[in-house]
C-alpha positions as CSV (number, residue, x, y, z in Angstrom):
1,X,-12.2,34.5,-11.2
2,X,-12.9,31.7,-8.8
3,X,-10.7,31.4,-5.6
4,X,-10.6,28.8,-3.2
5,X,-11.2,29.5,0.1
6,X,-8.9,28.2,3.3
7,X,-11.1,25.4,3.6
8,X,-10.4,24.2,0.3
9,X,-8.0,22.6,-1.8
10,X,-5.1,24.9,-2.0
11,X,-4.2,23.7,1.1
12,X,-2.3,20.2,0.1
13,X,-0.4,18.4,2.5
14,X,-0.4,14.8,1.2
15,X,2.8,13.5,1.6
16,X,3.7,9.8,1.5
17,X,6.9,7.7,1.4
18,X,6.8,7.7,-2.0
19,X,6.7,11.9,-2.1
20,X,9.3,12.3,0.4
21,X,11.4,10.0,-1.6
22,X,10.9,11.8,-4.4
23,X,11.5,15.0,-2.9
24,X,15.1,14.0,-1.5
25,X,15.9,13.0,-5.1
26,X,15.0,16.1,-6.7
27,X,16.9,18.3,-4.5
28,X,19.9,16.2,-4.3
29,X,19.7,16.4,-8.4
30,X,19.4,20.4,-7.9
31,X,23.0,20.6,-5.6
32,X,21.0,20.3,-2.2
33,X,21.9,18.2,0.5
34,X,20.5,14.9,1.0
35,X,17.2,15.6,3.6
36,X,18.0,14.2,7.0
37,X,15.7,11.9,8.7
38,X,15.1,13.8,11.1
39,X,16.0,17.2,12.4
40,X,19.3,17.6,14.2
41,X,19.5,18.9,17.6
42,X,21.5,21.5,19.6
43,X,22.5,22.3,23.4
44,X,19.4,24.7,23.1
45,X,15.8,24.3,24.2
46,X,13.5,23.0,21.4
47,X,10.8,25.7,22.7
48,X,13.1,28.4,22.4
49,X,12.2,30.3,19.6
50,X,14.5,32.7,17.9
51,X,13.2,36.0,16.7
52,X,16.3,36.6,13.5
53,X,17.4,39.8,11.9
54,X,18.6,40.5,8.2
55,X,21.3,42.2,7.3
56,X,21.1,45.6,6.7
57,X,21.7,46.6,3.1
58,X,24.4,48.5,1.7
59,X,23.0,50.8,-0.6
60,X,22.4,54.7,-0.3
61,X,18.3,54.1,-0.6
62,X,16.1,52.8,2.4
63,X,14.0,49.7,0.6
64,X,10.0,49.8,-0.3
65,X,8.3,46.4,-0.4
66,X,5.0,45.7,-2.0
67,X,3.1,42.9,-2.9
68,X,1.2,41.7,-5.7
69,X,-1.5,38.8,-6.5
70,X,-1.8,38.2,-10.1
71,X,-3.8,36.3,-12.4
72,X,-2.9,35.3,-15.9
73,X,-6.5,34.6,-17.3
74,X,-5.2,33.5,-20.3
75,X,-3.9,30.2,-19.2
76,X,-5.5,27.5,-16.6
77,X,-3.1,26.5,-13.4
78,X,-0.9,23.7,-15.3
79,X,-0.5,22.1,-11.9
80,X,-4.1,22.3,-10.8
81,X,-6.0,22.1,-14.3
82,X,-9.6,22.8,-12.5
83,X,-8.5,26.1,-11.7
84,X,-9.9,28.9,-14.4
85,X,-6.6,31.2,-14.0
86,X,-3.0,30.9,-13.0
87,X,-2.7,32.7,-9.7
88,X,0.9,34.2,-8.2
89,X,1.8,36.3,-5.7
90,X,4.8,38.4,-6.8
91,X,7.0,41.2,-4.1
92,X,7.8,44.1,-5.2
93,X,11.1,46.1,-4.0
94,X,13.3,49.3,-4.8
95,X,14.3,52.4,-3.2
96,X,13.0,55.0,-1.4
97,X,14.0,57.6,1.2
98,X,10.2,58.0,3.4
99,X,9.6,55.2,5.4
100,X,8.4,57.1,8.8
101,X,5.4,55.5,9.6
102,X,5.8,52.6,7.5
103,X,5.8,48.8,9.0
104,X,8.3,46.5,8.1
105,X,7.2,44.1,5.6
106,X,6.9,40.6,6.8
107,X,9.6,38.0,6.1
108,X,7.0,35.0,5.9
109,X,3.4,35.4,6.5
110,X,1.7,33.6,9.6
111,X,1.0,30.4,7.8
112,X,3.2,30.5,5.5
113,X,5.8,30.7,7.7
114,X,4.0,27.7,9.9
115,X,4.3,25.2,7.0
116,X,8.5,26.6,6.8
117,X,9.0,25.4,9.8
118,X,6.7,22.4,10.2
119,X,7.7,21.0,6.7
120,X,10.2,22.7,4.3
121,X,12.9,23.9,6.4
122,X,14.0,20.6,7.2
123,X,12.1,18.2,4.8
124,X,12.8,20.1,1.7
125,X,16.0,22.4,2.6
126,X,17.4,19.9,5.0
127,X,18.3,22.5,7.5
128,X,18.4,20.3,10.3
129,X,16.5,23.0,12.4
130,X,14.2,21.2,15.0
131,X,10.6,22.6,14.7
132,X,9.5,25.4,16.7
133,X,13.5,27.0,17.5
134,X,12.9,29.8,14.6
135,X,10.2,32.3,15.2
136,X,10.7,32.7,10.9
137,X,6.5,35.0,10.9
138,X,8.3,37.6,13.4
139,X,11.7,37.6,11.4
140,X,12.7,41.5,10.8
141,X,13.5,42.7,7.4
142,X,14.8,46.1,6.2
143,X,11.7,47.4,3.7
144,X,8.8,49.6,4.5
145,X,5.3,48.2,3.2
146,X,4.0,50.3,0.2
147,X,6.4,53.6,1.0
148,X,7.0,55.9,-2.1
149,X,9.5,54.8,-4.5
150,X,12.4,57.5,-4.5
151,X,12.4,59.9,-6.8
152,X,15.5,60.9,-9.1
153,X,18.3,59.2,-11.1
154,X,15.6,58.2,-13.8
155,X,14.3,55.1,-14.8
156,X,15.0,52.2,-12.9
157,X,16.5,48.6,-13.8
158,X,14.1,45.7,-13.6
159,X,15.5,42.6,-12.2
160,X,13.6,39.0,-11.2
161,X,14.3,37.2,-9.1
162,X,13.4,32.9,-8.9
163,X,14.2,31.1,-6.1
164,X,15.0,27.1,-6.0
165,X,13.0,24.0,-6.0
166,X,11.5,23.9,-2.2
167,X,12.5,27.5,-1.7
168,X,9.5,30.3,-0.9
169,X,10.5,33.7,-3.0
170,X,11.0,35.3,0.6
171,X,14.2,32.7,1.0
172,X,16.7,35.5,-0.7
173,X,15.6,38.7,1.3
174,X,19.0,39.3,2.3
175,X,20.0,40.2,-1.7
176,X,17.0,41.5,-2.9
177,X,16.6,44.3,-0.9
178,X,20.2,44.8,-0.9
179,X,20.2,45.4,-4.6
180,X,17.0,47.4,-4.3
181,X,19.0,49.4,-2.0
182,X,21.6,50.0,-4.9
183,X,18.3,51.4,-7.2
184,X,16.9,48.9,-8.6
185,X,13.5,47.4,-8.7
186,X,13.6,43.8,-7.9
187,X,10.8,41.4,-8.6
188,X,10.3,38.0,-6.4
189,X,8.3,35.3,-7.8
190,X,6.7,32.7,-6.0
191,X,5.5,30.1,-8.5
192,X,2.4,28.8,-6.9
193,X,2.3,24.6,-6.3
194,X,5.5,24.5,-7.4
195,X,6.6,26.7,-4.6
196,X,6.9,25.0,-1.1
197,X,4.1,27.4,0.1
198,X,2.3,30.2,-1.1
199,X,0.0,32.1,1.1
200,X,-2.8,35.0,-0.8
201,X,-4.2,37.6,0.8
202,X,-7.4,35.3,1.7
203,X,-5.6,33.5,3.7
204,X,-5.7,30.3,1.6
205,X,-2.3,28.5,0.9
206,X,-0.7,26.8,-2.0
207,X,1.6,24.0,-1.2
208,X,4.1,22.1,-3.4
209,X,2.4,19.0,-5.2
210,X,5.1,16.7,-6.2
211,X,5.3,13.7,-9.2
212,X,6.6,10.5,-9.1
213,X,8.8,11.3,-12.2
214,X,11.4,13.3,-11.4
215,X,12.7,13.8,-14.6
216,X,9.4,14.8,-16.0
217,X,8.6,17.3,-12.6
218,X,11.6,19.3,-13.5
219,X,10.9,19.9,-17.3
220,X,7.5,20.7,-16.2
221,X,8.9,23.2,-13.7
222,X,11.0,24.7,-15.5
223,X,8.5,25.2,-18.8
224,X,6.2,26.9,-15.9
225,X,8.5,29.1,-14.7
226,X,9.3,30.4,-18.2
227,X,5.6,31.0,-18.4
228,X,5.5,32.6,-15.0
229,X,8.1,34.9,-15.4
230,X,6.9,36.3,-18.9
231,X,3.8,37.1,-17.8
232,X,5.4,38.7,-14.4
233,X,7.3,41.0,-16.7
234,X,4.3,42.0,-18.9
235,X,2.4,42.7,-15.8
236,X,5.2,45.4,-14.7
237,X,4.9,47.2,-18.1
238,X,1.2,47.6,-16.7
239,X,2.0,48.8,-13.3
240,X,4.8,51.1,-15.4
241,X,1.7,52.7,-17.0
242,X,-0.5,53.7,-14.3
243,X,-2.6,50.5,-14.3
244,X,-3.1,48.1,-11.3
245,X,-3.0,44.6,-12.6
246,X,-3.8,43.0,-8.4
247,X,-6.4,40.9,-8.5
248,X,-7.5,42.6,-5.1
249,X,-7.5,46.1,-6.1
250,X,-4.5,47.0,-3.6
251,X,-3.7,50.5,-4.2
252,X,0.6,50.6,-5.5
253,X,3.3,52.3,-4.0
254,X,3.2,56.4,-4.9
255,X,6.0,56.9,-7.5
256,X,6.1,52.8,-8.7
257,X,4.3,53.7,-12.3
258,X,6.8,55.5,-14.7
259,X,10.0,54.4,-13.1
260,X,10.1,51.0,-14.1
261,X,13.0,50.5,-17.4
262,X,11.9,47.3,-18.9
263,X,14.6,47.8,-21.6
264,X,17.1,47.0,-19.2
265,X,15.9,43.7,-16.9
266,X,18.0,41.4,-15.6
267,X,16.9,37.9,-14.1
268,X,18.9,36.0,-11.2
269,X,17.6,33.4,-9.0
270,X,19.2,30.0,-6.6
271,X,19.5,26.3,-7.8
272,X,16.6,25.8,-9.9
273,X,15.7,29.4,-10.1
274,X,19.3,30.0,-11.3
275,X,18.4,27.3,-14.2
276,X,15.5,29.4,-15.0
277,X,17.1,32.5,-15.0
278,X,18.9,30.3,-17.9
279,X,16.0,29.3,-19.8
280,X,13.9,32.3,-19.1
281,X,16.4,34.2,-20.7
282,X,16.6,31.5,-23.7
283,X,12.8,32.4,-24.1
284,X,12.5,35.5,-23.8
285,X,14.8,38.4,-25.2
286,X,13.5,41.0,-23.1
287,X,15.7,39.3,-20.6
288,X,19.3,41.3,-20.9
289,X,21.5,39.9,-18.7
290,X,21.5,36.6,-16.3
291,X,22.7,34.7,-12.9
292,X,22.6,30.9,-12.1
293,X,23.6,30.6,-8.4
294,X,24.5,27.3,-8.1
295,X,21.7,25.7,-10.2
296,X,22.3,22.7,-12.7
297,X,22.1,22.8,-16.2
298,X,22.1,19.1,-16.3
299,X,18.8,17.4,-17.2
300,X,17.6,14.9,-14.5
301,X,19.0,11.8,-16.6
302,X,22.5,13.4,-17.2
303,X,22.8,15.2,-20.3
304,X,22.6,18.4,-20.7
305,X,20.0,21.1,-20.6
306,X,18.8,22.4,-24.2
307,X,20.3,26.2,-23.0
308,X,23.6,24.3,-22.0
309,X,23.8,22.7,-25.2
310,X,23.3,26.1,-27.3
311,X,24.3,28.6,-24.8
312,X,23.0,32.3,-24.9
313,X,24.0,35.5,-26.8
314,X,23.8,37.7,-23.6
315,X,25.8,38.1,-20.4
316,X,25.0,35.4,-17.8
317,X,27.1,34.6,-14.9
318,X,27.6,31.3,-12.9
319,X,28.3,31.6,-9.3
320,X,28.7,28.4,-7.4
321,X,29.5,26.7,-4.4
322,X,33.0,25.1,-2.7
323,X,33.2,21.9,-4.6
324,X,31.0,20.6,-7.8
325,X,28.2,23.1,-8.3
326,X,26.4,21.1,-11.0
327,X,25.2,17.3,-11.1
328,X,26.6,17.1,-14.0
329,X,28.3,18.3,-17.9
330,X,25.7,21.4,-17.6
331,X,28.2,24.2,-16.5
332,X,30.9,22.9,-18.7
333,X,28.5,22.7,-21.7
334,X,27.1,25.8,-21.2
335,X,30.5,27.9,-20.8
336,X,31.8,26.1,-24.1
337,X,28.6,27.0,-26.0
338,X,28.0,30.5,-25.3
339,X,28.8,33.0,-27.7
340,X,27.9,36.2,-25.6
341,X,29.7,36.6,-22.1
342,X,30.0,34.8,-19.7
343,X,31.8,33.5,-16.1
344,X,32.3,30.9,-13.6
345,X,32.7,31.8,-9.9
346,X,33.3,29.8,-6.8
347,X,32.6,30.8,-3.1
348,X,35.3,29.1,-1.4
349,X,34.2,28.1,2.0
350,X,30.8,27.8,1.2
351,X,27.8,25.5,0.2
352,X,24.5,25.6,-1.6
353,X,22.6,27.3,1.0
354,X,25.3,30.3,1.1
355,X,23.7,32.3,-1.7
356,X,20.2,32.4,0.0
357,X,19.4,33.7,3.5
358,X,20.1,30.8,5.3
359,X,23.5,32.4,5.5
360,X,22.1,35.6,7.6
361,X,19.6,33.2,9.7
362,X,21.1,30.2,10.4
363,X,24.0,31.8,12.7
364,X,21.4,33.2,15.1
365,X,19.6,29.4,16.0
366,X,22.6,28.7,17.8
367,X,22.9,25.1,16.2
368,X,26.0,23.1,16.6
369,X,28.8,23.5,14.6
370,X,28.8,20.6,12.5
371,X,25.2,21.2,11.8
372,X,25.9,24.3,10.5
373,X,28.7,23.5,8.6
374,X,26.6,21.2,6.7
375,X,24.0,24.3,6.1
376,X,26.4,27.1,5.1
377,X,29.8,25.8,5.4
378,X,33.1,27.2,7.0
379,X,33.1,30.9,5.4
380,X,32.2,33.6,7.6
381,X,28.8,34.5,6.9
382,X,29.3,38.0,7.0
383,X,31.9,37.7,4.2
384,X,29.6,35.3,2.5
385,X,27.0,37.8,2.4
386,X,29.2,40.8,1.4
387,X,30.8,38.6,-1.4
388,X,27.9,37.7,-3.0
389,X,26.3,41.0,-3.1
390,X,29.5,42.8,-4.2
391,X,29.3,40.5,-7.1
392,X,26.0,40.3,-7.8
393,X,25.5,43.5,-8.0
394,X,28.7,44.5,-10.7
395,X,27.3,42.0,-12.9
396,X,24.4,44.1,-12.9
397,X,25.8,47.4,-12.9
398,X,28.3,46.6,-15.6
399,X,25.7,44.9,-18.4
400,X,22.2,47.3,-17.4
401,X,24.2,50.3,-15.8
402,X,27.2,50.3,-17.9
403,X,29.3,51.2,-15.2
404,X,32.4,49.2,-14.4
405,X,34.5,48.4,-10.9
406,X,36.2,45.9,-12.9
407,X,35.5,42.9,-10.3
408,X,34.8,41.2,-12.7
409,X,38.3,41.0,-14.6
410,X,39.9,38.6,-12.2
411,X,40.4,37.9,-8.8
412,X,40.2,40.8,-5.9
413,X,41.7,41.3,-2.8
414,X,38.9,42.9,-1.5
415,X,37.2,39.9,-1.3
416,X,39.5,37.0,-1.7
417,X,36.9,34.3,-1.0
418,X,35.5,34.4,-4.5
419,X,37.8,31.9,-6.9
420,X,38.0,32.6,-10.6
421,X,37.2,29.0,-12.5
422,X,40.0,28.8,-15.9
């Protein structure tokens, strides 16, 4: 397998007018806010940097984290056609109860997180956070690198997890290792050049190549990602029996092979990962159960996506933002075309950015209140954060645990923010 070095050319930065254009244009056709110009400021020093925190999750299990680079030899990069093999890097999570010893996995790796915050946190999420406030390399999460998976309570549920256009997989932390503290084994994808940036463990890195055709990006994306995530999932039913598929040879987590249930995987992911959680399921029935959180199911000219248009035979959930959570007819299409089950919720209070972990991190940068308004809306980010969880992980429990809390029925008290949509 040839890889390029550091030096070479998976580090891409060519951006022109015409890209940044572009850009804006696909996000704001994914639910995201319009990029600003330029970043908005605060009463704070722009050297000040801001070393965050993640929640800690709820579950009984302390979290594991591993990481994998993958090839798929059987197919060349369909971004980067002169590359033999389609590289990812994948994360790995789920419980465990020894972490003594371990170190805390990164949240972003060194440059990985210096391309965040010198181009996608405000050119690509429009976060309005002025370069250099957020130390995002030092930001502390709750798993333990390569610690034993916890043993018991049988064989674990699967679940993916995609994150949106512009979005690295590390961008929903906050409810990944939340459900992995819950028992299950949760799977973040990084879909390399389509990602905002990707960084291997030879310290090259894969940056987002955009087109001029937005319409024709998205498709492209979104066919990818289907790819992406079926050859993720056959590479866990490796790991599940004893073989290491890394490309590197790193050795797995003690207690990973044999626990993994592939028969009951579930996929969820934000904006465009939510859309392919839709489509990935539509591909691929080894997919049980779904969650679009706040992603369109609206083609880029208006009509709706082929899923939308036929709907699914298995559970998939909507969850979406304060206000219109799709560009346009996909939601509506999609609810009136599916035959198996399915839900709308809203997040009252909130907006796009609420269901990643810009709703943990973007409190502690100490920007001004219209600023981040714009980023995470009114709701109490706490709440936001407990909400989403709580709901995200019944769906889960209910259709690949068959257990039932009911919070799904109708509206609860408990948590009064989320808004049943007729």
């Amino acid at each position: 397998m040839t890889k390029t070095q550091p030096s070479g050319n998976r580090v891409r930065r060519g951006r022109g007018l015409r890209a940044a254009a572009l850009c804006t244009a696909l996000l704001a056709n994914l639910a995201i806010a319009a990029l600003p110009a330029q970043a908005a400021t605060s009463s704070a020093p722009a050297a000040q940097q801001t070393r965050m925190r993640l929640p800690l999750p709820t579950g009984r299990f302390q979290v594991g984290e591993t990481t994998l680079h993958l090839a798929d030899t059987s197919r060349r990069d369909p971004w980067h056609t002169g590359e033999p093999d389609r590289e990812l890097m994948v994360s790995v999570y789920y419980p465990t109860t020894h972490v003594t010893g371990r170190p805390a996995a990164p949240y972003m790796l060194p440059k990985a997180a210096a391309h965040f915050d010198s181009v996608t946190a405000n050119n690509y999420l429009g976060m309005h956070v002025p370069t250099g406030r957020a130390d995002w390399a030092a930001t502390v999460t709750h798993a333990a690198q390569g610690a034993p998976v916890a043993r018991g309570d049988g064989k674990r549920p699967v679940l993916l997890y995609s994150p949106g256009l512009g979005e690295p997989r590390t961008w929903g932390t906050t409810l990944v290792t939340d459900l992995a503290s819950r028992g299950y084994v949760v799977v973040t994808i990084d879909n390399t050049y389509e990602s905002p940036e990707v960084e291997f463990p030879d310290g090259s890195l894969a940056t987002l190549d955009l087109s001029d055709d937005a319409d024709a990006f998205i498709k492209k994306a979104l066919t990818v990602r289907d790819a992406d995530t079926g050859f993720v999932l056959d590479q866990m039913g490796l790991v599940n029996a004893g073989r290491n598929p890394d490309v590197d040879g790193k050795p797995l987590p003690r207690g990973l092979a044999g626990t993994l249930d592939l028969s009951r995987v579930g996929m969820f992911g934000h904006s465009l990962g939510g859309t392919a959680a839709a489509t990935a399921m539509d591909r691929d029935p080894r997919i049980r159960a779904g969650i679009d959180l706040d992603g369109n199911l609206t083609n880029f000219d208006g009509t709706p996506m082929p899923v939308a248009e036929h709907g699914l035979d298995r559970p998939f959930l909507l969850m979406g933002k304060d206000g219109d959570t799709d560009t346009g007819p996909g939601w509506d299409a999609f609810r009136a075309h599916t035959p198996g089950w399915t839900r709308q919720l809203k997040l009252l209070g909130s907006e796009h950015a609420s269901f990643t972990d810009a709703e943990a991190l973007v409190p502690q940068l100490h920007l001004r209140r219209a600023v981040r308004e714009k980023d995470i809306g009114t709701i109490d980010p706490a709440i936001a954060v407990r909400t989403d969880e709580a709901y995200v992980s019944a769906f889960f429990d209910h259709w690949l645990r068959g257990t039932d809390g009911h919070l799904l029925d109708g509206p609860s008290p408990r948590y009064p923010d989320m808004k049943f949509v007729d």
